[in-house]
N, C-alpha and C positions, 0 to 999 in steps of 0.2 A: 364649525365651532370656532370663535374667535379666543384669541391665547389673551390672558390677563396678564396686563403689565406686572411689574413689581413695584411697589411703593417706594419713591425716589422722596426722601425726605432732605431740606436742602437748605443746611445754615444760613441767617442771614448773610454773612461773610460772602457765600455761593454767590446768594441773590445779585449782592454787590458787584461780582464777578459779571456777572449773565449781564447784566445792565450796562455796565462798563465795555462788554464787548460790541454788545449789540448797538452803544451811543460811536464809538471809536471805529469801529470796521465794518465796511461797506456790504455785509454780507447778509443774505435774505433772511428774515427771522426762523425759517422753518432750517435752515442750514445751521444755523446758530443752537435751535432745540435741539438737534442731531447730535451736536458735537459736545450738548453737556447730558444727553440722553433723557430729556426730561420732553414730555408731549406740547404740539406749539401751544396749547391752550393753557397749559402751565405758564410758557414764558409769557403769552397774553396778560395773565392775574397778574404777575412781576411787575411786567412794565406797566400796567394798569397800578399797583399800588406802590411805586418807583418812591417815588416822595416821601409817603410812610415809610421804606425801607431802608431807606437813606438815612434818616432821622433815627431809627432805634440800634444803627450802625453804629453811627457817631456817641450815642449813650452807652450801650452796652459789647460795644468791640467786637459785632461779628459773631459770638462764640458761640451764641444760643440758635436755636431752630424756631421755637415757636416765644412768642412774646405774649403775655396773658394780663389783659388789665384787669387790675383791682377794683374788686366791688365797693371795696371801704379804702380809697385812697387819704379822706381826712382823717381814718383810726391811725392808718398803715402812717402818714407824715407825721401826726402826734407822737405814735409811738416811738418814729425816729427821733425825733427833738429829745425827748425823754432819754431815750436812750444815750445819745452822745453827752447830755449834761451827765449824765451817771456817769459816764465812761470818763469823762475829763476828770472827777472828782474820787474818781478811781473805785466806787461802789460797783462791786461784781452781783452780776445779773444771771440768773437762771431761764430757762422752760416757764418753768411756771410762774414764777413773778414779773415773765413779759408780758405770760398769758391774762394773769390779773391786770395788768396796767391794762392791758388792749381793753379787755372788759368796762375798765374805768370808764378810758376813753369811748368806747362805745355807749355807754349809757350818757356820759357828761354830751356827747354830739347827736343824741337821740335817737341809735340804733339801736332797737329795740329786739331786732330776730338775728344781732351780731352774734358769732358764736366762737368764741377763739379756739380751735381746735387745735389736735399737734398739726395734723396737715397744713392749718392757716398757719403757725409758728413757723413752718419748714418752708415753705413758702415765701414769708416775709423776711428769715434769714436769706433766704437767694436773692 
């Protein structure tokens, strides 16, 4: 019977690391998996999406693990625009009078099965 790994979940910030070592030091990639304990096939997908990693490094500093692109990225940018002119002009915003703008926004850009939930709220504040 073969023993199950344990799931190694690994901040971008990590990734960054593993890439940076494996570009700098002359060491064989499977020595390299060894030494941050993650399987070589792991660091295969890394350095395979190296670029993309690199990239949401520099946006979001490392801090997060997993990156999830938005289904409705033109509600979620409206809704910011929106939001920062309120905030300059010093109108305080709620839950739910975000949730109605997105709505707005959703029907005005012709998303029809948009659904502003809290989940989508809590989500768009991250």
């Amino acid at each position: 019977m073969s023993l199950k790994r344990k799931l190694v979940t690994l901040t971008i910030a990590e990734k960054v690391n593993i890439i940076s070592e494996v570009t700098k030091s002359g060491k064989q990639k499977n020595e390299i998996a060894k030494q941050f304990n993650i399987p070589p096939s792991t660091l295969s997908t890394i350095l395979k999406n190296k670029d993309d990693i690199l990239q949401k490094y520099k946006t979001n500093k490392g801090s997060t693990k997993r990156v999830k692109i938005s289904e409705y990225p033109d509600i979620e940018v409206s809704l910011l625009n929106w939001f920062i002119q309120c905030r300059d002009l010093n109108i305080l915003l709620n839950g739910p009078i975000l949730k109605e703008k997105a709505e707005f926004f959703a029907t005005k850009l012709g998303h029809k099965q948009f659904k502003a939930s809290q989940g989508w709220l809590s989500n768009w504040k991250n």
